[in-house]
C-alpha positions in Angstrom: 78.7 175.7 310.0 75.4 176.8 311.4 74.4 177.9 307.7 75.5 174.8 306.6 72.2 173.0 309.6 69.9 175.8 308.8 70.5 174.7 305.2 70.1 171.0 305.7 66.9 171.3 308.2 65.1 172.9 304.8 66.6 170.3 302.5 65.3 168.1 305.0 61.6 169.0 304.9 61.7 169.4 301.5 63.0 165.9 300.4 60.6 164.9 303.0 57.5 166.5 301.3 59.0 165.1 298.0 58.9 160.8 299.6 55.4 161.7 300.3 54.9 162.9 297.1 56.3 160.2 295.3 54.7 157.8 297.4 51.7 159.1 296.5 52.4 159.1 292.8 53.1 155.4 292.8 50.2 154.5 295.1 47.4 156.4 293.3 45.8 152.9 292.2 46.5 151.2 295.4 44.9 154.3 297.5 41.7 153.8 295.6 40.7 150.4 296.6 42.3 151.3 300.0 39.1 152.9 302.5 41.6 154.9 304.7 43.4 156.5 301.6 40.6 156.8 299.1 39.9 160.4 300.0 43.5 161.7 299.3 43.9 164.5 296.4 45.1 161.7 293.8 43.0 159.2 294.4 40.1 161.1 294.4 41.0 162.9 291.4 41.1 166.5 293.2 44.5 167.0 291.7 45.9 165.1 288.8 49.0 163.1 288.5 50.4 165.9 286.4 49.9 168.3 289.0 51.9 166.0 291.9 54.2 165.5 289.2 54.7 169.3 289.2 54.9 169.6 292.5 57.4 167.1 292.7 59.8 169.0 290.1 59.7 172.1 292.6 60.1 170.1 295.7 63.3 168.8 294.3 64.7 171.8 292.5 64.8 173.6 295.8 65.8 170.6 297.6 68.7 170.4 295.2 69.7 174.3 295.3 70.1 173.4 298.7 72.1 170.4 298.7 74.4 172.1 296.2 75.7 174.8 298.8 76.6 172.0 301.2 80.0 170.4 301.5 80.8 167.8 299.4 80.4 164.6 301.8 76.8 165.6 302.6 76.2 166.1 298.8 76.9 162.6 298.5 75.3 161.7 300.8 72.5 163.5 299.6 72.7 162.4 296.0 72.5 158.5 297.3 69.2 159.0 299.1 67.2 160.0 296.2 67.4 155.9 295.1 65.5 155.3 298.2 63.4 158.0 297.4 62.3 156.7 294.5 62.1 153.0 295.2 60.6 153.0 299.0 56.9 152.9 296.9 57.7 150.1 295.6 58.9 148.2 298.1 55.6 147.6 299.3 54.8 145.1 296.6 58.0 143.2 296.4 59.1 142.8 300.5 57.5 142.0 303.4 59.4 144.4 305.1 59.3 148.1 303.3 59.2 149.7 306.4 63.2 148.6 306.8 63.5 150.4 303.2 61.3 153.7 304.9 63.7 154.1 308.0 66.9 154.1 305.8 65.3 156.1 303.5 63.3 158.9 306.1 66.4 159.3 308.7 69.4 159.6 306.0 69.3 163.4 307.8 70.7 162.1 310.5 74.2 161.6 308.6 73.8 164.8 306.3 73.0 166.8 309.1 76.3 165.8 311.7 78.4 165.5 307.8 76.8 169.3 306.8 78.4 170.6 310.1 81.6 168.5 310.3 82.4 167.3 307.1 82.5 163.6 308.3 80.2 160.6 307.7 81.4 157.9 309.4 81.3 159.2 313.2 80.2 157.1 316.2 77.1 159.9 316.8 75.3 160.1 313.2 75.7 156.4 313.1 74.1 155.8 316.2 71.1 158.4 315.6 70.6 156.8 312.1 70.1 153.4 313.7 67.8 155.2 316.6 65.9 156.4 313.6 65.8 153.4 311.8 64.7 151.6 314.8 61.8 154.1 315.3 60.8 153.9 312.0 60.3 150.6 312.2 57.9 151.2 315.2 55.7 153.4 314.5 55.3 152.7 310.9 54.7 149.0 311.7 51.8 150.2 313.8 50.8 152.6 311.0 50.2 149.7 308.7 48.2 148.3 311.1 45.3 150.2 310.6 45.3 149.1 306.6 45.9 145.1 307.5 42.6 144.3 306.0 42.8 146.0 302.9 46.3 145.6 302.2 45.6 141.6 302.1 43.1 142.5 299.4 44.8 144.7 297.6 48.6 142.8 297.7 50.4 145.5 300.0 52.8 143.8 301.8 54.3 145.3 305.1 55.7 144.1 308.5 52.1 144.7 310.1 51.7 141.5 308.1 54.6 140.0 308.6 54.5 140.3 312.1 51.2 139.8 312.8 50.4 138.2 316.4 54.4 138.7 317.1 54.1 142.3 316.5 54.5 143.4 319.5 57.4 142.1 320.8 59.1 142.1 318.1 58.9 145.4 317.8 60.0 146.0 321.5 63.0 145.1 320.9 63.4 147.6 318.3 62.1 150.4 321.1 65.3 149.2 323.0 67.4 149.5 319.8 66.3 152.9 319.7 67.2 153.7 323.4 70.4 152.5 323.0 71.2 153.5 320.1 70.2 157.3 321.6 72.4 156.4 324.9 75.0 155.9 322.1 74.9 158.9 320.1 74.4 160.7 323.5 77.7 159.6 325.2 79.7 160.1 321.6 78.0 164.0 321.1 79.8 164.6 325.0 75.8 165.3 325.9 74.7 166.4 329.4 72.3 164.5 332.0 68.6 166.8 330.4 69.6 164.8 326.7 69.9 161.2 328.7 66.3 162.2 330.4 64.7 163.0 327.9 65.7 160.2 325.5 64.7 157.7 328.8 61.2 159.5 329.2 60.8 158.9 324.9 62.1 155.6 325.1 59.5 154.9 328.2 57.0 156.8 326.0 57.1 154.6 323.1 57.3 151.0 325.2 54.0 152.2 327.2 52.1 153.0 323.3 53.5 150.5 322.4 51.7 147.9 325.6 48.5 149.9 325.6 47.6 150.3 321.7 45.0 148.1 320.0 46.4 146.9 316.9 43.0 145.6 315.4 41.8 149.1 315.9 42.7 151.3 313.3 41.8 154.9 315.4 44.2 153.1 318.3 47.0 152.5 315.5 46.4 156.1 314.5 46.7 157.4 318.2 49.8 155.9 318.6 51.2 157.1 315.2 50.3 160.6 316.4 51.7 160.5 319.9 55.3 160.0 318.5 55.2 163.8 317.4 55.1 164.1 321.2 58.4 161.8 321.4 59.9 164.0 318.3 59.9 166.7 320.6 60.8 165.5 323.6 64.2 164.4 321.9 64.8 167.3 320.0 64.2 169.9 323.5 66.6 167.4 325.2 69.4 167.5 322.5 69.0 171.5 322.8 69.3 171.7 326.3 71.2 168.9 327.0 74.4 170.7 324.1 74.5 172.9 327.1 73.6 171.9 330.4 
């Protein structure tokens, strides 16, 4: 079983690598005309498309040796996320809200890694983190595509930045208590002890205060924010750790 998660955290960063690289792929035109993004390797022609292509083969060649020594439910599993994979670019031009299509697509490890271990899909605690993921997605990411607003009106990007607009932030408070919950949830399903309920308390605190004090019409402040959640990344992930034991 632990093989089975030490396989699944690699697959993991590896089909992660390959969504950016897609995403790049499909954006090169857009990141041109785009002043945050024009600097990145295939927009400014440092490396060709052939070369992220290339990249992209080997990304999912490993991710798929590695998804092949899994069980058979996380293979699924697996094999069904690659359609978000690939579309998630080009949601961006046909939905106002892509970064709905981003959290399904970015926290599918959620369910591979509770199915690589178990064997089962459909459990109260993958469920529940998935949602917590999608729900923080949906956060930060909203913020993210903040800091493009601007452009992306030019350019005919559209996101929930947009959408949102003036309503952005409480709207999207309500999705930093989805995620809270949706933690408590997987929390008290996983049997976990009083340092997991903490932590995810602290993160969920975390996120509300960014969330109050960030400047959306800023796009360093949206940036500041984006980064911080690392901090909230690991606050969760020490808590789940210690709080499987204690």
């Amino acid at each position: 079983r632990s093989s089975g998660i030490n396989a699944e955290y690699g697959g993991a960063i590896m089909m992660r690598g390959a969504g950016c690289t897609v995403n790049d792929i499909w954006d090169i035109d857009i990141d041109k005309r785009v002043a945050r993004t024009r600097d990145r390797p295939l927009a400014n022609n440092t490396l060709s498309k052939q070369d992220a292509i290339n990249w992209l083969i080997i990304q999912l060649a490993c991710s798929s040796i590695i998804l092949l020594s899994l069980n058979k439910p996380t293979i699924a599993v697996g094999i069904a996320s690659l359609g978000l994979v690939a579309v998630y670019p080009k949601m961006k031009l046909l939905t106002d809200y892509p970064q709905v299509v981003l959290g399904f697509t970015f926290n599918m490890g959620a369910i591979m890694g509770y199915s690589a271990y178990t064997g089962n899909i459909l459990a109260v605690t993958p469920l529940a983190l998935y949602s917590a993921g999608i729900c923080w997605t949906m956060v930060y990411d909203t913020v993210y595509a903040h800091q493009d607003k601007l452009d992306d009106i030019k350019v005919g990007v559209r996101s929930t930045a947009l959408r949102f607009g003036d309503q952005t932030k409480p709207i999207l408070s309500r999705f930093v208590n989805g995620f809270g919950w949706s933690l408590f949830i997987a929390g008290v399903a996983a049997g976990m002890g009083p340092t997991y309920y903490l932590a995810t308390f602290v993160s969920s605190c975390m996120l509300m205060r960014g969330l109050q004090l960030v400047d959306l019409d800023r796009p360093h402040s949206c940036w500041e924010f984006f980064v911080m959640n690392k901090n909230i990344g690991l606050l969760i992930w020490l808590g789940a750790i210690i709080g499987n034991f204690l």
